[in-house]
C-alpha positions in Angstrom: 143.8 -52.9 -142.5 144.4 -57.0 -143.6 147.9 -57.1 -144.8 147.8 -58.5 -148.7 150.6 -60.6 -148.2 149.4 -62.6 -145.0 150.3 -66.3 -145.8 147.5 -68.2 -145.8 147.1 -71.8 -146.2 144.2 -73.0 -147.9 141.9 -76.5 -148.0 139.9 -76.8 -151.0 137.1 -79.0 -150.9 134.9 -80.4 -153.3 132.9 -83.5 -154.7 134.6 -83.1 -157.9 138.1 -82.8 -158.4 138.8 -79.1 -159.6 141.8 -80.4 -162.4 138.7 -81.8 -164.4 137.7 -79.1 -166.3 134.4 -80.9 -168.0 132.4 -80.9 -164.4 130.0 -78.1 -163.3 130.6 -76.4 -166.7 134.6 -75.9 -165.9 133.7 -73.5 -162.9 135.1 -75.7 -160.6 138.5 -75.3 -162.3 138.6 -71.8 -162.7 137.4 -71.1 -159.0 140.4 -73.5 -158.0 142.6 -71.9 -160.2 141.5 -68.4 -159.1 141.7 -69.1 -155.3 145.9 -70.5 -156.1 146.5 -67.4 -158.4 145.6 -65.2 -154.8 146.6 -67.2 -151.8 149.7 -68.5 -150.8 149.4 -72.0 -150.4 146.1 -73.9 -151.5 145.7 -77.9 -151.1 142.8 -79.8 -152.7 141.4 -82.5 -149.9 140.7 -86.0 -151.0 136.9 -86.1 -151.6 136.6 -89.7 -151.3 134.1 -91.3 -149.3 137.0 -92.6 -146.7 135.4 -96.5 -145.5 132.5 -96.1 -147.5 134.5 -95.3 -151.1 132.7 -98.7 -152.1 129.1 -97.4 -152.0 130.6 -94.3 -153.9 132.3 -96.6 -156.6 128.5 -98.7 -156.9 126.8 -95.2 -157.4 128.9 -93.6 -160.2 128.2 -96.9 -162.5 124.9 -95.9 -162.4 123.3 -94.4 -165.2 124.7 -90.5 -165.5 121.0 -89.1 -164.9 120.6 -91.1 -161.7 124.1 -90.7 -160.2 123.8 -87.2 -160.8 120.8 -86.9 -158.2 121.8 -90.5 -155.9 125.2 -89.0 -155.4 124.9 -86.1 -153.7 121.9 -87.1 -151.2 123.8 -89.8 -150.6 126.8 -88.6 -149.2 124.4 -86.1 -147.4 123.2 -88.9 -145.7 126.3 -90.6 -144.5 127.2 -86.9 -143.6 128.1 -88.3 -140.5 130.4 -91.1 -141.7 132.0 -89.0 -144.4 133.1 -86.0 -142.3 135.4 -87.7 -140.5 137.3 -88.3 -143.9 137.8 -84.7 -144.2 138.3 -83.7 -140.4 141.4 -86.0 -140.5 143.1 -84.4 -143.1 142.9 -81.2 -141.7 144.2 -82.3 -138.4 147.4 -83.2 -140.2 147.5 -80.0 -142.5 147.9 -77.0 -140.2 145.5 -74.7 -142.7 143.9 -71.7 -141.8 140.8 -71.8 -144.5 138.9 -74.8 -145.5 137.4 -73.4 -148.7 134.2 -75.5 -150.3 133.3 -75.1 -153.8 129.7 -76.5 -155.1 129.0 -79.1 -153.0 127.7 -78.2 -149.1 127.0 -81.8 -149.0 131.0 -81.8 -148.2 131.0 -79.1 -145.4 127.8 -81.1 -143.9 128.9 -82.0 -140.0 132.9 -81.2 -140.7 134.5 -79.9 -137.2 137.4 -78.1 -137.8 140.6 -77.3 -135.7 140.0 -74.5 -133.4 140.8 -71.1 -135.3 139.6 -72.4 -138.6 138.1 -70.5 -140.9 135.2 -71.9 -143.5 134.4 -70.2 -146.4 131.8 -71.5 -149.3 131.2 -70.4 -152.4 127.9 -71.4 -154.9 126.3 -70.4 -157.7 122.6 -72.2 -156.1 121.6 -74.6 -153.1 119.5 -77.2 -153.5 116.5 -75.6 -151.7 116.5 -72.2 -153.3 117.2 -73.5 -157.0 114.2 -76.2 -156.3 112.2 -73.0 -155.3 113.0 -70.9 -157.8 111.0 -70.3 -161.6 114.8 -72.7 -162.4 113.8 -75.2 -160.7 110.5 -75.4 -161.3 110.6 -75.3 -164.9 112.9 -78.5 -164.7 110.6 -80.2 -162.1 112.2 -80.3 -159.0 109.2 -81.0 -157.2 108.2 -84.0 -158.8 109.5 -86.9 -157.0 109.7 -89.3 -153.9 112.7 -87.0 -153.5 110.3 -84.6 -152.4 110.3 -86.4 -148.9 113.7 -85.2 -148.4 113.5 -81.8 -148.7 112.4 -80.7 -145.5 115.6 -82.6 -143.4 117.8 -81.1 -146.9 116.9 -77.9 -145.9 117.9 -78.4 -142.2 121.3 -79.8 -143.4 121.8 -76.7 -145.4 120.7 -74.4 -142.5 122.8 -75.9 -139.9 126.3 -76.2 -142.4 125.5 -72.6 -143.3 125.0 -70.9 -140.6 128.3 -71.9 -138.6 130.4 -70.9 -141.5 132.0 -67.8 -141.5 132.6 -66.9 -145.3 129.3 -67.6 -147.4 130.6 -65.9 -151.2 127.0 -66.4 -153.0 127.8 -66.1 -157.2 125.0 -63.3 -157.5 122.8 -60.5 -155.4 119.5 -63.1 -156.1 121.3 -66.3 -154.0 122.7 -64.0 -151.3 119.6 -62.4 -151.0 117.8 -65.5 -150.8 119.9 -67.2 -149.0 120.0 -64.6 -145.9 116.4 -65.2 -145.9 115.8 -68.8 -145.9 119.0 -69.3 -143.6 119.0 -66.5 -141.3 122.3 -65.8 -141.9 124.5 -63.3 -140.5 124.9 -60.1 -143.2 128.5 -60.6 -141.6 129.3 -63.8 -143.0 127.0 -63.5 -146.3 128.7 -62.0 -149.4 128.3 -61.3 -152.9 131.3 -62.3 -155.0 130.3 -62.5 -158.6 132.1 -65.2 -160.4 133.9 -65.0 -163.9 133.8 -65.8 -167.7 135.2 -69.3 -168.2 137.8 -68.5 -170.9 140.6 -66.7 -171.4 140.8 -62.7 -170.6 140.5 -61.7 -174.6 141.5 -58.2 -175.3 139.2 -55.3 -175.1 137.7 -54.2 -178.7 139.8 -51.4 -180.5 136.4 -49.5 -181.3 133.2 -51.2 -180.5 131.5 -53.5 -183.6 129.3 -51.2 -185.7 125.4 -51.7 -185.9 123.0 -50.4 -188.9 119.5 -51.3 -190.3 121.0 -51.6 -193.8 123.9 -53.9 -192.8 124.1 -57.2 -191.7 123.2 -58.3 -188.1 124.6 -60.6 -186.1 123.1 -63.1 -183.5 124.9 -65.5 -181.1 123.2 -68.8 -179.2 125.7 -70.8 -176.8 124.8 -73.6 -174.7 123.9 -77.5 -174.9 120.4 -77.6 -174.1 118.2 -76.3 -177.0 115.2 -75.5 -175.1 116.2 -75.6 -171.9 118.4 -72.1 -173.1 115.6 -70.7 -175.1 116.2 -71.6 -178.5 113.1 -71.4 -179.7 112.5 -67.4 -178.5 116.1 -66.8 -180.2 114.5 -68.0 -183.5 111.6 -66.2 -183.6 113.4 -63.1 -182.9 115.6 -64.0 -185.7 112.6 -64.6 -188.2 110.8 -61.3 -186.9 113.8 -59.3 -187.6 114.0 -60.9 -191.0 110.2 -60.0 -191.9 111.3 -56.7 -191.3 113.6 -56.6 -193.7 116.7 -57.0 -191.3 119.5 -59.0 -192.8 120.0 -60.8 -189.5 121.7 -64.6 -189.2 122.4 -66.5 -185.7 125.5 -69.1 -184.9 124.0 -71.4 -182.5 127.1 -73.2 -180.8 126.7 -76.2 -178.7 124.0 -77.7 -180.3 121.5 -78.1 -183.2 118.0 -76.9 -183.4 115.2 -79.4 -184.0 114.0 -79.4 -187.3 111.2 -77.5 -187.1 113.4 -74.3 -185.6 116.5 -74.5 -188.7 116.2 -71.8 -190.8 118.8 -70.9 -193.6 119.5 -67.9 -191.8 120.9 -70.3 -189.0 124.6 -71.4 -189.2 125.3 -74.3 -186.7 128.6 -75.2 -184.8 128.1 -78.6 -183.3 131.1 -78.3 -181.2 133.9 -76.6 -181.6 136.8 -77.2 -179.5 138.9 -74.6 -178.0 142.4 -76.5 -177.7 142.5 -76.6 -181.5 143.7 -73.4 -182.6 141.8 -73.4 -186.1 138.4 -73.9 -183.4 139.4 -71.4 -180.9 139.8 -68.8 -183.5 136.2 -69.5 -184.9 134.9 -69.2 -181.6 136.2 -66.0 -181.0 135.6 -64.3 -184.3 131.6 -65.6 -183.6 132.0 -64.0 -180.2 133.5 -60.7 -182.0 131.3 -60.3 -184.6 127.9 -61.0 -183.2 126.2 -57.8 -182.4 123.8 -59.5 -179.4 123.7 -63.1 -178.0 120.2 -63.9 -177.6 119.4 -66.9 -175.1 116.8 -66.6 -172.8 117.8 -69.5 -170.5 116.7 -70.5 -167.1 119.6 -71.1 -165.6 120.9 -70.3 -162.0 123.8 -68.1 -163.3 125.1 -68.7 -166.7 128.9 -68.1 -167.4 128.3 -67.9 -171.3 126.8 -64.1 -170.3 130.3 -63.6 -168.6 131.8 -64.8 -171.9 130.2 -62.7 -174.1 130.7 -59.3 -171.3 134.4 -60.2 -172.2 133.7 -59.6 -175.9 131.8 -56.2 -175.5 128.8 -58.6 -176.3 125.8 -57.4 -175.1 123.4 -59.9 -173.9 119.2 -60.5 -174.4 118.3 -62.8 -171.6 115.4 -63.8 -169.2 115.6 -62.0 -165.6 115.3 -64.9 -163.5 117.5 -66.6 -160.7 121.4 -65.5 -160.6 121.4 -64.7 -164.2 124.1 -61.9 -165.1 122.7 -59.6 -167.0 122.0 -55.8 -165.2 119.3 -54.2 -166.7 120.9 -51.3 -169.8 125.0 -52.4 -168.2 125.4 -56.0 -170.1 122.5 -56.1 -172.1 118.5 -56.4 -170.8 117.0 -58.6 -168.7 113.5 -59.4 -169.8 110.7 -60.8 -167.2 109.3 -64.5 -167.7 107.3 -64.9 -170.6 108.1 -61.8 -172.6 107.2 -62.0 -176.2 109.8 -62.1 -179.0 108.2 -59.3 -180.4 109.8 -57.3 -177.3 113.3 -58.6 -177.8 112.9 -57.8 -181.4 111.7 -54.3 -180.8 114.4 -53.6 -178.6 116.9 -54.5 -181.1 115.7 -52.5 -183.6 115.8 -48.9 -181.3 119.6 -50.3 -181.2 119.4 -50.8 -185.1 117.9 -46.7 -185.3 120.3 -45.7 -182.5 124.1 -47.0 -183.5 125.3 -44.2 -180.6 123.5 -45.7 -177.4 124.4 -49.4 -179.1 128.4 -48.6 -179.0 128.0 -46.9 -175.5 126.1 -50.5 -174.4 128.9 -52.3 -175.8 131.7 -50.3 -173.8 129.6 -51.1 -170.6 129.1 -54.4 -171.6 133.0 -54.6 -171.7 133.3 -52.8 -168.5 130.7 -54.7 -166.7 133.5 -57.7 -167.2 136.7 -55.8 -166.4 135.2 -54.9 -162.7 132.8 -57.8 -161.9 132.5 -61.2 -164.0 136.3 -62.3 -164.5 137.7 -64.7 -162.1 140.8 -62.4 -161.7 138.4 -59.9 -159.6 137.0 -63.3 -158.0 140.4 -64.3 -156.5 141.1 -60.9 -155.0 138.3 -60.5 -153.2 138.0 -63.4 -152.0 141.4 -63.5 -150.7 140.8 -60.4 -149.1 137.9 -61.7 -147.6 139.7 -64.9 -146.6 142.6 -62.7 -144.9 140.4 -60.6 -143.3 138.5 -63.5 -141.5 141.9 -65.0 -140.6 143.5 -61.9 -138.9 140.5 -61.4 -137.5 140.4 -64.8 -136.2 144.2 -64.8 -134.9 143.7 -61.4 -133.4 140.9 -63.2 -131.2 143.1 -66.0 -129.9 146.2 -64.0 -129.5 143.9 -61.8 -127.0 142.1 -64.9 -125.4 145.7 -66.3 -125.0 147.3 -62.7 -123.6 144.5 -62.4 -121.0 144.7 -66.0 -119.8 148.6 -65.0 -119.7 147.4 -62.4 -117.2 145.1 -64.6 -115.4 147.5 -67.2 -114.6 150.1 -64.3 -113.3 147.6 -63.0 -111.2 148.2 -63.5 -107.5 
């Protein structure tokens, strides 16, 4: 069995730095964070572009929707140039891990030290999210940047295939992933990853529901479309024709005008370092009986959020989303009708016992899987595994040379 308290020293890498909190939705941070709060001793690596920092410096002036797709293939195609950046700082650290977060443009043509381990951890790849319902909704395909795809695909391929730890965010990526790769089941792991707040305490008795009280919805993200707004709001008015008195918070962003309703209250932005803000923001998340978003996204960490309030979630079954069917809510297939979210509310609405058992497995469902506490364990485990592993290897390789040299 991997002894807990192996030391381990880690190399983090990344094309963000993980002390900003604002990129990749703050999951960055928290994986950094999460990865330090397990293991011993973990370094972030300069993700500069080394000799070629000037070419980085002329992309990130350019317009934010342009850098955001020049950047990355960029640096995958200087792969070559850049890697030696990160292979010389970890000839003059002595680590045992180099960790990637996000971007496997990074790990692209790195050689490490001999008895290395690499480990990678991702919420989508650029091939699979382009593939997926996600990505085509958003159209990826459309594009000379179609003409890269095929020699993307090998990059990805080759960079994950020779490393050891692959910790996919959600069963859909690893599944995918094993398949499009060929990866070894060995090296390919599912490691869900966690709510990006706080742990908030669990609910002394779970919220009530009834068809003659007032019901609550909840809408969190920045995108109004993009995160199903408009589905959420017909649900809302359905309910209402009913004779439900049902209102939704939409936080993050404002409805166009022809989706406000006066049963909508909207937070703009609410900003969680004021206290006065934060405690909005959780008594929305408290007293909400459902958030509603069907979003194509490739994960979603507002649906970790709300498992951490007990909040059950209504969302679209696509991609890495993290909602298990009747554990955290219902996953509905593309293209369901608001009439079916609606209905499904209201058998919660006539059954108040099955709707505080869903909340308690809600709950649950974030205790054991989405919280970036359970992250950081096993990951270290996993990490300390591959490394005693690893040592155990050379330590044998070096005994029987030992022998071999000894021998007459």
């Amino acid at each position: 069995m991997t002894d807990p308290d192996t030391p381990l020293r880690v190399a983090y890498l990344c094309d963000f730095d993980p002390f900003d909190q604002m990129v990749y939705s703050g999951g960055n941070a928290r994986l950094f964070a999460a990865l330090k709060a397990n293991v011993d001793d973990v370094h972030v690596l300069d993700n500069g572009w080394g000799r070629l920092e000037h070419v980085n410096k002329r992309i990130r002036k350019l317009p934010h929707s342009v850098e955001l797709r020049l950047r990355w293939r960029a640096h995958l195609a200087m792969s070559p140039v850049l890697a030696r950046h990160v292979e010389r700082q970890l000839a003059q650290g002595d680590y045992d891990v180099l960790f990637g977060a996000y971007s496997f443009h990074s790990m692209c043509g790195v050689r490490v030290p001999d008895g290395m381990v690499t480990a990678y951890t991702s919420d989508a790849t650029p091939t699979i999210y382009k593939r997926s319902p996600v990505g085509q909704s958003f159209g990826s395909f459309i594009g000379v940047s179609r003409l890269l795809d095929p020699a993307i695909t090998r990059a990805e391929r080759a960079t994950f295939r020779k490393t050891d730890l692959l910790l996919w965010a959600s069963d859909w990526l690893h599944e995918e992933a094993v398949d499009l790769y060929g990866l070894d089941p060995d090296q390919s792991h599912v490691v869900n990853w966690g709510a990006n707040i706080d742990p908030p305490a669990p609910e002394a008795a779970p919220l009530p529901i009834a068809p003659d009280a007032p019901l609550r919805l909840l809408f969190v993200g920045r995108d109004w479309a993009a995160k199903g707004g408009p589905t959420t709001v017909a649900v809302l008015r359905m309910l209402r024709a009913q004779g439900i008195d049902a209102r939704l918070s939409v936080v993050g962003t404002e409805p166009p005008p022809e989706d406000m309703d006066d049963a909508i209250d909207v937070y703009r932005f609410l900003d969680k370092s004021d206290p006065a803000q934060l405690a909005l923001f959780t008594d929305l998340y408290r007293t909400a009986h459902f958030m509603v978003m069907l979003s194509f996204e490739s994960y979603g960490f507002a649906y970790c959020e709300a498992s951490a309030y007990g909040l059950p979630s209504l969302a679209m079954r696509v991609a890495g989303v993290p909602v298990r069917e009747g554990v955290n809510g219902h996953a509905f297939a593309i293209g369901t009708a608001p009439e079916e979210l609606a209905n499904r509310i209201q058998a919660y609405l006539a059954d108040p016992a099955s709707y505080a058992a869903l909340r308690l497995a809600t709950r649950t469902e974030y205790e054991e899987r989405l919280n970036w506490d359970a992250w950081g364990r096993r990951t270290a485990a996993l990490l300390r595994a591959k490394v005693a592993a690893r040592r155990a290897l050379s330590q044998g390789r070096d005994s029987a040379q030992s022998h071999a040299n000894r021998a007459p």
